[in-house]
The first five atom37 places (N, CA, C, CB, O) and aatype in JSON, in Angstrom:
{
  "aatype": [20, 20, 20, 20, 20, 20, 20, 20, 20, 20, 20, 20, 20, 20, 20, 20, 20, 20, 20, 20, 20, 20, 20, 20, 20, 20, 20, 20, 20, 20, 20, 20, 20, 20, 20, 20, 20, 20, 20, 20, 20, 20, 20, 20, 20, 20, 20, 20, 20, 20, 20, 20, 20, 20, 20, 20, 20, 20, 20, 20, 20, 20, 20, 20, 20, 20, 20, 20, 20, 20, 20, 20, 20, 20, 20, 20, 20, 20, 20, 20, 20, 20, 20, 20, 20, 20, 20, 20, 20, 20, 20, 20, 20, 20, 20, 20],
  "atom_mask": [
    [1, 1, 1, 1, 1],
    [1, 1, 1, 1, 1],
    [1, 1, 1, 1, 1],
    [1, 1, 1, 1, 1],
    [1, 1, 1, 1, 1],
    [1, 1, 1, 1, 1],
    [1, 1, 1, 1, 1],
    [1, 1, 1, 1, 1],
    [1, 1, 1, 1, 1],
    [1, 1, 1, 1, 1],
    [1, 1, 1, 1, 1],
    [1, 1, 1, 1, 1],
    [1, 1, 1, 1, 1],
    [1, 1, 1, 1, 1],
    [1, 1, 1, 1, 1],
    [1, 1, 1, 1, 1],
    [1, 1, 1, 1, 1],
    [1, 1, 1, 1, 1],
    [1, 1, 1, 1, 1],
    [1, 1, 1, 1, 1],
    [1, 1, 1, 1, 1],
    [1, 1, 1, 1, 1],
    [1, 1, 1, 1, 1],
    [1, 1, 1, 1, 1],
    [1, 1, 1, 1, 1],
    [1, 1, 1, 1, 1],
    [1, 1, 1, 1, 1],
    [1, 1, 1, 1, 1],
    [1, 1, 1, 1, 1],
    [1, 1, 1, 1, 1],
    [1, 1, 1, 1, 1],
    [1, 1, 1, 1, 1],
    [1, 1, 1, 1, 1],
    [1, 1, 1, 1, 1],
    [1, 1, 1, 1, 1],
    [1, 1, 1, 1, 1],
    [1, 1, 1, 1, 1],
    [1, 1, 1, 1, 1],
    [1, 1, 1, 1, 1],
    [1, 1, 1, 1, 1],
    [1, 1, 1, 1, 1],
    [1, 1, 1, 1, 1],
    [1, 1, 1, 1, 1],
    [1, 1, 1, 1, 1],
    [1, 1, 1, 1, 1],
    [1, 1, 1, 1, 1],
    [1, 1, 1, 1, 1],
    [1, 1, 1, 1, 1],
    [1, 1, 1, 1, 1],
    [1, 1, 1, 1, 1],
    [1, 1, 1, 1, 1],
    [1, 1, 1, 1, 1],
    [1, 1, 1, 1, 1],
    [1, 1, 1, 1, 1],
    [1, 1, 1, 1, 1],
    [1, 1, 1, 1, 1],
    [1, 1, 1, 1, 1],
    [1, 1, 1, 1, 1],
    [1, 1, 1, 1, 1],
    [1, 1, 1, 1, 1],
    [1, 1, 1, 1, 1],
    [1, 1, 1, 1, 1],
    [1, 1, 1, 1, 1],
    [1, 1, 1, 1, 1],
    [1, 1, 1, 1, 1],
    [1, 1, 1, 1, 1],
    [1, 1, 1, 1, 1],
    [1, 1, 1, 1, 1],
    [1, 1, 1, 1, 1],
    [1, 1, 1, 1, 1],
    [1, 1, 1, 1, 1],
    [1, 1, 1, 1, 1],
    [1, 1, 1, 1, 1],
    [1, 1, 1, 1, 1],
    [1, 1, 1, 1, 1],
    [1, 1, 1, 1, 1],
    [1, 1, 1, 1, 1],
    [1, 1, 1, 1, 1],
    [1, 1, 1, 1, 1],
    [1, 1, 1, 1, 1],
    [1, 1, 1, 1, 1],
    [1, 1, 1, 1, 1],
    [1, 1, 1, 1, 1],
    [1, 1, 1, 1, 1],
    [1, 1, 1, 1, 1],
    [1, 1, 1, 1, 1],
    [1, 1, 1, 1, 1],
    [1, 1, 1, 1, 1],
    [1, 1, 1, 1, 1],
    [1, 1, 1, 1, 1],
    [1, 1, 1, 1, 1],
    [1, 1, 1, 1, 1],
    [1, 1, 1, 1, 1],
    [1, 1, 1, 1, 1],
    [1, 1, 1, 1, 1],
    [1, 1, 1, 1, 1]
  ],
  "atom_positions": [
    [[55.18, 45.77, -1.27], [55.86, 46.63, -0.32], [56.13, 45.9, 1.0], [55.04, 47.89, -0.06], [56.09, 46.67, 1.96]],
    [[56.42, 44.49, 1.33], [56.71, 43.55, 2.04], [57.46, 44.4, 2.55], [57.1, 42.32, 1.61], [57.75, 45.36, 1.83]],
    [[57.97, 44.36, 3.8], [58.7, 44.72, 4.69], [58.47, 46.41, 4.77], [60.1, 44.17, 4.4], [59.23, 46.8, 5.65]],
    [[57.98, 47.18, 4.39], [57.93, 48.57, 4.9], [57.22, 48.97, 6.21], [57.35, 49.31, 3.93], [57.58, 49.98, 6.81]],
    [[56.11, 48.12, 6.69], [55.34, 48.06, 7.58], [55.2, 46.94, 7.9], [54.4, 48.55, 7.41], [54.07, 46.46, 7.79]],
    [[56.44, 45.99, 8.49], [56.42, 44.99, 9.18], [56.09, 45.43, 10.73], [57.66, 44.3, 8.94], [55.92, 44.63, 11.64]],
    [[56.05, 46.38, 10.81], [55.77, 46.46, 12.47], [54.51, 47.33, 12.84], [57.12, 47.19, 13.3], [54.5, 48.45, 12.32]],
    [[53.54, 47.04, 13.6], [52.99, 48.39, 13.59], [51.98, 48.41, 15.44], [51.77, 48.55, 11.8], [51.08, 47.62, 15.72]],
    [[52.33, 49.18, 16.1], [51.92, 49.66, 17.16], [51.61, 50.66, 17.49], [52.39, 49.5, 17.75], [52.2, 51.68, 17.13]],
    [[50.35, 50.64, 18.44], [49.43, 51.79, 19.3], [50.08, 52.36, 20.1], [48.31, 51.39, 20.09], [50.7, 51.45, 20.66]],
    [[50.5, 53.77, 20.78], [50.91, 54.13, 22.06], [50.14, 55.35, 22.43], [52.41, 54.34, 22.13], [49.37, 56.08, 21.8]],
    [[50.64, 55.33, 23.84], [49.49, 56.6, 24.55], [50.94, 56.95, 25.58], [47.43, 55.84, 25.7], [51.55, 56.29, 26.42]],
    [[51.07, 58.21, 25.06], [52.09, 58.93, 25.84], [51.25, 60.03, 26.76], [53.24, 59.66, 24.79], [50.39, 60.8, 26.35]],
    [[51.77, 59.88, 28.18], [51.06, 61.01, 29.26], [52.73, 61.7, 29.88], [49.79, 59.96, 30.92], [53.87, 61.28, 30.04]],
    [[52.0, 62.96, 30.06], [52.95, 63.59, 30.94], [53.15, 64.96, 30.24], [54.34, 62.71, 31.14], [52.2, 65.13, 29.47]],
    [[53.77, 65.7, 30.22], [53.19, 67.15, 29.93], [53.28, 66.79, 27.99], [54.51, 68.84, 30.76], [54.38, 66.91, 27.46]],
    [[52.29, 66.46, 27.3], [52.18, 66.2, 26.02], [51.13, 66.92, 25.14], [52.01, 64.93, 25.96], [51.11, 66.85, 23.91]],
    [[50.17, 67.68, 25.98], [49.51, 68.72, 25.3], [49.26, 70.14, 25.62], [48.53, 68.32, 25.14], [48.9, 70.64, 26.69]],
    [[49.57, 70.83, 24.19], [49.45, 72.36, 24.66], [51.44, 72.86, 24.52], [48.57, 72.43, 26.82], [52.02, 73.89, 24.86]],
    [[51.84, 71.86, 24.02], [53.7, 71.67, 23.98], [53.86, 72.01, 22.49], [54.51, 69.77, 24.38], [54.73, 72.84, 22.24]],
    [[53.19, 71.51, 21.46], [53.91, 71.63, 20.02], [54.16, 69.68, 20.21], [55.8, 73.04, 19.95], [54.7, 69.24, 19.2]],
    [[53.95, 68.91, 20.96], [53.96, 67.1, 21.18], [53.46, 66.9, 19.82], [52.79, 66.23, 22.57], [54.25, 67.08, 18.89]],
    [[52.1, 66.51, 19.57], [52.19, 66.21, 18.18], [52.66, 66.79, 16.7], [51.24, 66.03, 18.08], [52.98, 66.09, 15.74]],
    [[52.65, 67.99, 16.73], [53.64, 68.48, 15.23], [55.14, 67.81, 15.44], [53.92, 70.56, 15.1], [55.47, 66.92, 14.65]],
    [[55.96, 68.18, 16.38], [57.36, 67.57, 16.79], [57.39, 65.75, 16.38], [57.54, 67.87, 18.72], [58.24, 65.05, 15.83]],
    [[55.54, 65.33, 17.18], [55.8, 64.19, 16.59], [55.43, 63.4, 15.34], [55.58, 63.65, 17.29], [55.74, 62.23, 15.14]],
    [[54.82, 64.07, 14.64], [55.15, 64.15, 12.8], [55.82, 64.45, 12.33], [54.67, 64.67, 11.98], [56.04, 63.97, 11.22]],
    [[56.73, 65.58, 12.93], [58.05, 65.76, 12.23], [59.08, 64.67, 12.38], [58.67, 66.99, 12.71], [59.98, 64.55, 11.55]],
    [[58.98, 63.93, 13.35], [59.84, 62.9, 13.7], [59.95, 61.74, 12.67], [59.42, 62.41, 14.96], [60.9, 61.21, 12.1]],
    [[58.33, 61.53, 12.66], [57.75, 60.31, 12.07], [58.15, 60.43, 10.61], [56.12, 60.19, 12.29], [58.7, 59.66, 9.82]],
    [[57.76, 61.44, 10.55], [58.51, 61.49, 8.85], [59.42, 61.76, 8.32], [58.19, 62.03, 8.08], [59.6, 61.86, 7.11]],
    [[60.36, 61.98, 9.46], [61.76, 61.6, 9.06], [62.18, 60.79, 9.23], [62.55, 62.06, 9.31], [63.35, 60.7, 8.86]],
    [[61.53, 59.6, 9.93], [61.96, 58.25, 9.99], [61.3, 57.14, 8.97], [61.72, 57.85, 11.38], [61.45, 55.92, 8.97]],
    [[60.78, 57.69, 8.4], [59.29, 56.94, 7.37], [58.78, 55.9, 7.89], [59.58, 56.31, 5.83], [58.92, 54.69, 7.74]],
    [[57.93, 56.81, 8.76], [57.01, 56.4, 9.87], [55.62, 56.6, 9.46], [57.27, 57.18, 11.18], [55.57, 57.67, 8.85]],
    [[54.53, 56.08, 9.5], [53.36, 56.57, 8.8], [52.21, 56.11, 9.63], [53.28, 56.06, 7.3], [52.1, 54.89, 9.5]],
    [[51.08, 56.71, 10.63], [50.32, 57.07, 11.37], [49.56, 57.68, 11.59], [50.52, 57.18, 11.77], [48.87, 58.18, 10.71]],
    [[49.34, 57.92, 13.0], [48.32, 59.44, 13.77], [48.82, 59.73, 14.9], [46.6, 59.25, 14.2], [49.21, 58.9, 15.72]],
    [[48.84, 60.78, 15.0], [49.06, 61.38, 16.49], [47.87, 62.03, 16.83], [50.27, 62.46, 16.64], [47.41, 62.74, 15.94]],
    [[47.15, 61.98, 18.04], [45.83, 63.22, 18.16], [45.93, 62.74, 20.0], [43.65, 62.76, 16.94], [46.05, 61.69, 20.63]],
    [[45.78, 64.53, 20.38], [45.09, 64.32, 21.62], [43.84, 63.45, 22.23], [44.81, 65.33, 21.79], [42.94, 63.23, 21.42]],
    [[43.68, 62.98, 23.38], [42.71, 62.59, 23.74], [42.15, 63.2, 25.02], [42.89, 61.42, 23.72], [43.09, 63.83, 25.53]],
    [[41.49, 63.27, 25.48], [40.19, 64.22, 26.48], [40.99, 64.16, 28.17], [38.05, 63.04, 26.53], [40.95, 65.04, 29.03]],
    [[41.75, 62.71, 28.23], [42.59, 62.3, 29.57], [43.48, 62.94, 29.57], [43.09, 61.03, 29.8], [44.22, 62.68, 30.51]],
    [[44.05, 64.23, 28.53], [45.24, 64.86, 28.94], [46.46, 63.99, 27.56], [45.57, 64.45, 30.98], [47.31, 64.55, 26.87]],
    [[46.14, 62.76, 27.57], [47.17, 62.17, 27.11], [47.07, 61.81, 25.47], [47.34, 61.01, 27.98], [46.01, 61.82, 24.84]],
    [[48.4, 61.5, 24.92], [48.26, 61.6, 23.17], [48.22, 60.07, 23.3], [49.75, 62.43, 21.97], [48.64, 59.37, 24.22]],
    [[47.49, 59.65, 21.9], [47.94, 58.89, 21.17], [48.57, 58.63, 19.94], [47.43, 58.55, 21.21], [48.52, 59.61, 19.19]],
    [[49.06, 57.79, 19.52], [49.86, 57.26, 18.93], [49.47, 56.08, 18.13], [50.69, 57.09, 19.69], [49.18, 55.06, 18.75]],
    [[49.42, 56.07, 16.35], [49.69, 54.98, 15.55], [50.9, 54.74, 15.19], [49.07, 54.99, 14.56], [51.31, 55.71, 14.55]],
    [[52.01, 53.59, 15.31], [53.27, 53.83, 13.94], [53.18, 52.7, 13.43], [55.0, 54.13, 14.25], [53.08, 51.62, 14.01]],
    [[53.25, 53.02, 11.82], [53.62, 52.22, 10.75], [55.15, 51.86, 10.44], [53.08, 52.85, 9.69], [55.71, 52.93, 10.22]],
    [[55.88, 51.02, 10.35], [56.96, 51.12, 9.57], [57.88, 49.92, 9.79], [57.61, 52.37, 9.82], [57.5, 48.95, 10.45]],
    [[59.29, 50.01, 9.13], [60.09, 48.73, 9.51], [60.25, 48.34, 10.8], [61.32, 48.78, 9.09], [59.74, 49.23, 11.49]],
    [[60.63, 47.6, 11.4], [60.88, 47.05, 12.63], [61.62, 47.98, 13.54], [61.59, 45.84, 12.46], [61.35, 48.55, 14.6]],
    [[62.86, 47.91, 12.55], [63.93, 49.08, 13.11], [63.2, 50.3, 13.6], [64.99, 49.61, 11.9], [62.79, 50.71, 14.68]],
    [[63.23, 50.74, 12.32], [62.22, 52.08, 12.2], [61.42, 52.2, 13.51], [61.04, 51.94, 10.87], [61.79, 53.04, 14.33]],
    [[60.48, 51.52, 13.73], [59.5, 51.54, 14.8], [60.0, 51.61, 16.22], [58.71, 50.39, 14.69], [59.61, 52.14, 17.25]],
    [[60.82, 51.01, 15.92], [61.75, 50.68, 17.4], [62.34, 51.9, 17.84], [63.11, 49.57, 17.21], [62.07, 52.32, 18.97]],
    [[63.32, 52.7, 16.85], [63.81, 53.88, 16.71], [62.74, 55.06, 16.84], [64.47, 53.87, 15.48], [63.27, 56.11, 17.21]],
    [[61.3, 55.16, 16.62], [60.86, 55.78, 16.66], [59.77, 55.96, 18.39], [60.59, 55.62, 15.41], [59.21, 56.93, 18.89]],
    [[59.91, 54.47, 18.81], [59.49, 54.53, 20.11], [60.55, 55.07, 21.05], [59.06, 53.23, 20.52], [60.25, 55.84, 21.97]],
    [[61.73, 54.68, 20.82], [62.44, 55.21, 22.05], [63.12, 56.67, 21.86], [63.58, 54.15, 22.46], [64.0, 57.04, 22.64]],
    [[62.6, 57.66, 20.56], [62.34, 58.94, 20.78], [61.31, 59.89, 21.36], [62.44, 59.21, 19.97], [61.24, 60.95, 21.98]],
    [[60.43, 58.79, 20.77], [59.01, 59.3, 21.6], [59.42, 59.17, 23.14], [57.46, 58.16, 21.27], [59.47, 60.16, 23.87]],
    [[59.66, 58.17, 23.47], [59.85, 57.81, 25.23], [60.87, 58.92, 25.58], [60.6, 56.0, 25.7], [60.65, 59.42, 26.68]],
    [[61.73, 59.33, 25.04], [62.65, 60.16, 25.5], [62.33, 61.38, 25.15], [63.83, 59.87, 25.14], [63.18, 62.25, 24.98]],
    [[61.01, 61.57, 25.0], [60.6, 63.38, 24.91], [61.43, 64.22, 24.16], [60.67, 64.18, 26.34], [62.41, 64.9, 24.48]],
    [[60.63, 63.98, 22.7], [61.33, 64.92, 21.52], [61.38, 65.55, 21.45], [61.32, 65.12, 20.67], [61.83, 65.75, 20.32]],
    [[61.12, 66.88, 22.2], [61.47, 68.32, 22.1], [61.89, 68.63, 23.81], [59.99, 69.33, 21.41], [61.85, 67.71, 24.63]],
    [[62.23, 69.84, 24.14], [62.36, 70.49, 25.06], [61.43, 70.48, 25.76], [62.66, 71.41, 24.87], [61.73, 70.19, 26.92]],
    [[60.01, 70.74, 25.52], [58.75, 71.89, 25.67], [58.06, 70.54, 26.32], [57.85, 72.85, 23.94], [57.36, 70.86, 27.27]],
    [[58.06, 69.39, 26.11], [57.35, 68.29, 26.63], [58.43, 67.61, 27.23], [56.54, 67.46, 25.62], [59.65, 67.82, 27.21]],
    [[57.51, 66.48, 27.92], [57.95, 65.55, 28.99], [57.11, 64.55, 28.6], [57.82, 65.98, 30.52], [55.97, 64.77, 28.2]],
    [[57.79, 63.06, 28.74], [56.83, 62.01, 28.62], [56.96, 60.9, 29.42], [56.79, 61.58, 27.44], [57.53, 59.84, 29.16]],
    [[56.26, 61.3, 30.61], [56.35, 60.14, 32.05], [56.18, 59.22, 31.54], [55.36, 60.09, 33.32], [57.25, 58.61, 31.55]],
    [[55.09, 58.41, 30.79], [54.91, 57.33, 30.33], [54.36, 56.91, 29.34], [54.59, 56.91, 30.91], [53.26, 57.23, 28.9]],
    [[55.47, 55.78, 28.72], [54.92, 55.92, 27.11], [54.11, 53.97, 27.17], [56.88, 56.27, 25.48], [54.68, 52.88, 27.26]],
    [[52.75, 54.29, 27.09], [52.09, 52.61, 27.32], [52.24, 52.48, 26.15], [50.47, 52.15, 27.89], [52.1, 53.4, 25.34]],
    [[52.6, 51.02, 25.82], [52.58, 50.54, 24.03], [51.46, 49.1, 23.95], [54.65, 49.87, 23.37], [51.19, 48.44, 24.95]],
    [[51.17, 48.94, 23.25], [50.04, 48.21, 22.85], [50.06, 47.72, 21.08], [48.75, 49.22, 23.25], [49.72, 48.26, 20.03]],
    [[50.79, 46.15, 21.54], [50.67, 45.84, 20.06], [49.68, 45.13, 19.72], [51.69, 45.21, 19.52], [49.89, 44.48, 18.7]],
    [[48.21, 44.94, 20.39], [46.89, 44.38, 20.31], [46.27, 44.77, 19.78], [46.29, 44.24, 21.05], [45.55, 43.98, 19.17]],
    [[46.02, 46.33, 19.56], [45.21, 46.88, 18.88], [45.5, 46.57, 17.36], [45.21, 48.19, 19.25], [46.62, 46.27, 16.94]],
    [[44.42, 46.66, 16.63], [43.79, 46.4, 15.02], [44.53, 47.75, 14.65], [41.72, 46.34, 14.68], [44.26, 48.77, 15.29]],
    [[45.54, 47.76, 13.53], [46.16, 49.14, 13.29], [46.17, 48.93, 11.2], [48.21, 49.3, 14.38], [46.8, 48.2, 10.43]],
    [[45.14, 49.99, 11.03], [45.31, 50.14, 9.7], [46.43, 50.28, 8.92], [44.76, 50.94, 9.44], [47.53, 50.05, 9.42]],
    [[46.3, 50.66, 7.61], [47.34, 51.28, 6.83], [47.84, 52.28, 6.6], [47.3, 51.17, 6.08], [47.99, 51.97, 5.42]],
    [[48.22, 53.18, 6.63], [48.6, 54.48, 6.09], [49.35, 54.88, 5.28], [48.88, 55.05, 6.71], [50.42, 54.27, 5.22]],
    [[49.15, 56.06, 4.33], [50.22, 56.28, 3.29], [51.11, 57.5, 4.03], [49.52, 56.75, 1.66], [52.25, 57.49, 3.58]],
    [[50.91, 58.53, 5.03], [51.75, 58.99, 5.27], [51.37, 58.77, 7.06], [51.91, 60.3, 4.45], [50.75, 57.87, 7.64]],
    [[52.28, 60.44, 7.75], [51.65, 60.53, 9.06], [50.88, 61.72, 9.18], [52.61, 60.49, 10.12], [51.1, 62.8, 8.63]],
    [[49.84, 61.4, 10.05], [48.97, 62.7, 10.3], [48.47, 63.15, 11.52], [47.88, 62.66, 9.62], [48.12, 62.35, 12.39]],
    [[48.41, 64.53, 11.67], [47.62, 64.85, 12.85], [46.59, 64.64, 12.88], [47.57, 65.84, 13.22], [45.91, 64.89, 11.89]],
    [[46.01, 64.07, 14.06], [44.53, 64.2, 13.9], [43.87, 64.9, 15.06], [43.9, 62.83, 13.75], [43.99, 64.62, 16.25]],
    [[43.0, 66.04, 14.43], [42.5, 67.03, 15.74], [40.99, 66.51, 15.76], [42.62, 69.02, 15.46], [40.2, 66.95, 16.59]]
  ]
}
């Protein structure tokens, strides 16, 4: 499966992202882009973010995230981090 998950990066989006519908919106995204991850709140207010997928893909899927995929949220700032150790995944998931 060479090339399906040539790319894969951490992000932590802040700015009104929890308590919005932010992570379902952003599984719905992800898997319409065949994107494969986690989304889960964290305690600072702010989400994180795994994505799996092609280059493209990934790329396409950061600069929806950055541009606040629904109405109901806002996303002042989207930090990306391609340092972190990022597993495999077979699909995307919430994680509460």
């Amino acid at each position: 499966m060479k090339g399906m998950t040539d790319m894969k990066i951490a992000m932590t989006a802040s700015g009104k992202v929890q308590g919005v519908g932010f992570r379902y919106t952003i599984q719905l995204l992800a898997t319409q882009m065949n994107i494969t991850g986690i989304v889960k709140n964290q305690s600072s207010g702010d989400v994180y973010i795994e994505a799996c997928g092609s280059k493209e893909s990934v790329q396409a899927f950061i600069e929806k995230v950055r541009n606040s995929p629904s109405c109901f949220c806002r996303v002042d700032h989207l930090y990306l981090d391609t340092s972190k150790k990022i597993g495999d995944y077979a699909t995307f998931s919430i994680i509460y």
